[in-house]
C-alpha positions in Angstrom: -22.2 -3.9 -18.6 -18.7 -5.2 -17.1 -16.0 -3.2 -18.0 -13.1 -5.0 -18.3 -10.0 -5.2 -14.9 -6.5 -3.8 -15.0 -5.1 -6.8 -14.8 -6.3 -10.5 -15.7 -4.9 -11.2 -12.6 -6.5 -11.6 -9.5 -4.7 -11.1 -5.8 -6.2 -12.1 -2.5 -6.1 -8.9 -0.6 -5.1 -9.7 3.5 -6.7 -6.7 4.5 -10.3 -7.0 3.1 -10.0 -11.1 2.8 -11.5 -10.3 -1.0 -10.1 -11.7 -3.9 -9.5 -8.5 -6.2 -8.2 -6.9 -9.7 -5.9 -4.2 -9.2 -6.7 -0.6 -10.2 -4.8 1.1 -12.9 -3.1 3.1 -10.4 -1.9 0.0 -8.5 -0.5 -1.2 -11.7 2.2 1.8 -11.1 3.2 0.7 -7.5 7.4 -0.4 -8.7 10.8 0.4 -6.5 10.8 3.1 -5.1 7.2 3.6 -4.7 5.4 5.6 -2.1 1.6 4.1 -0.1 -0.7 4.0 2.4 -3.0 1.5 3.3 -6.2 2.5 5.2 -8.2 -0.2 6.9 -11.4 -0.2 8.8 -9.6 -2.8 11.5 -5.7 -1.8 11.4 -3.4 1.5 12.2 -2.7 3.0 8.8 0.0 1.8 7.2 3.0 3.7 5.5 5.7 2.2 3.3 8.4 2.2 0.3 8.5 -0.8 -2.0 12.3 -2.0 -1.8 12.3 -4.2 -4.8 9.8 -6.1 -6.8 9.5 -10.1 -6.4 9.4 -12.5 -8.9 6.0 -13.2 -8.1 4.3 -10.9 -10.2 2.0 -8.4 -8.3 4.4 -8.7 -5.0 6.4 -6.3 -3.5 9.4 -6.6 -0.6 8.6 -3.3 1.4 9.6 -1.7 4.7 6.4 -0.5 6.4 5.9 1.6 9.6 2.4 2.5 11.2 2.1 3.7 15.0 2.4 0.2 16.3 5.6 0.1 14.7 7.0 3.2 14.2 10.9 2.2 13.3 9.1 -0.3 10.6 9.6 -3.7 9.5 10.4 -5.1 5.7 6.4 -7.3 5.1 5.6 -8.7 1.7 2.9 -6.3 0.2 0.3 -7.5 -2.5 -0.2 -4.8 -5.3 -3.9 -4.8 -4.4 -3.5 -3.8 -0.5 -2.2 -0.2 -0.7 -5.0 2.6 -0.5 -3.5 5.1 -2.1 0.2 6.0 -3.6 1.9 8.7 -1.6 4.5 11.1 -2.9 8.0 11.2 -1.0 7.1 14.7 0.6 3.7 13.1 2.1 5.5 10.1 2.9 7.9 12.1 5.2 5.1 14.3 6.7 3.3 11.1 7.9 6.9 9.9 9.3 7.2 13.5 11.1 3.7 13.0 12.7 5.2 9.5 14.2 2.8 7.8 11.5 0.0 9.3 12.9 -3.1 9.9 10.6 -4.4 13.7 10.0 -8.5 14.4 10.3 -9.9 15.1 7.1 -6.8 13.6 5.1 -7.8 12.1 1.8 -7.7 8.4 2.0 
């Protein structure tokens, strides 16, 4: 049996290239919000969401990884993140120079 998505909305995901419904937690992702986003082919990413769009389910963000570790503002789908990070994990990831820790959970 289905069960029924989050959202009746579905977002393309740029990371996966799947068209998805967001999770219940991804639901939560507003201003001021904390992520990651783990990828099989990409650094791990790290960001804030600045401010919502009026495009529902998109985000202006400022994202940093170890390819770019002073961060750039990206558009950020609600689907993409991984997980949502609290402010004190957020600045232990920017203290290890947005490195990713061994056994971290994703």
């Amino acid at each position: 049996m289905m069960t029924k998505p989050a959202s009746q909305i579905s977002y393309h995901n740029y990371y996966t290239g799947a068209r998805v419904y967001p999770y219940d937690w991804q639901l939560k992702l507003q201003k001021g919000s904390y992520f990651r986003i783990v990828t099989e082919y990409y650094p791990t990413v790290y960001g804030v969401i600045l401010e919502t769009l009026s495009e529902k389910g998109y985000f202006r963000v400022q994202a940093y990884s170890e390819r770019i570790p002073y961060g750039h503002k990206a558009i950020l789908c609600i689907v993409e993140p991984t997980r949502i990070l609290t402010q004190q994990e957020f600045e232990e990831a920017r203290t290890r120079h947005w490195n990713t820790v061994e056994g971290e959970v994703q």
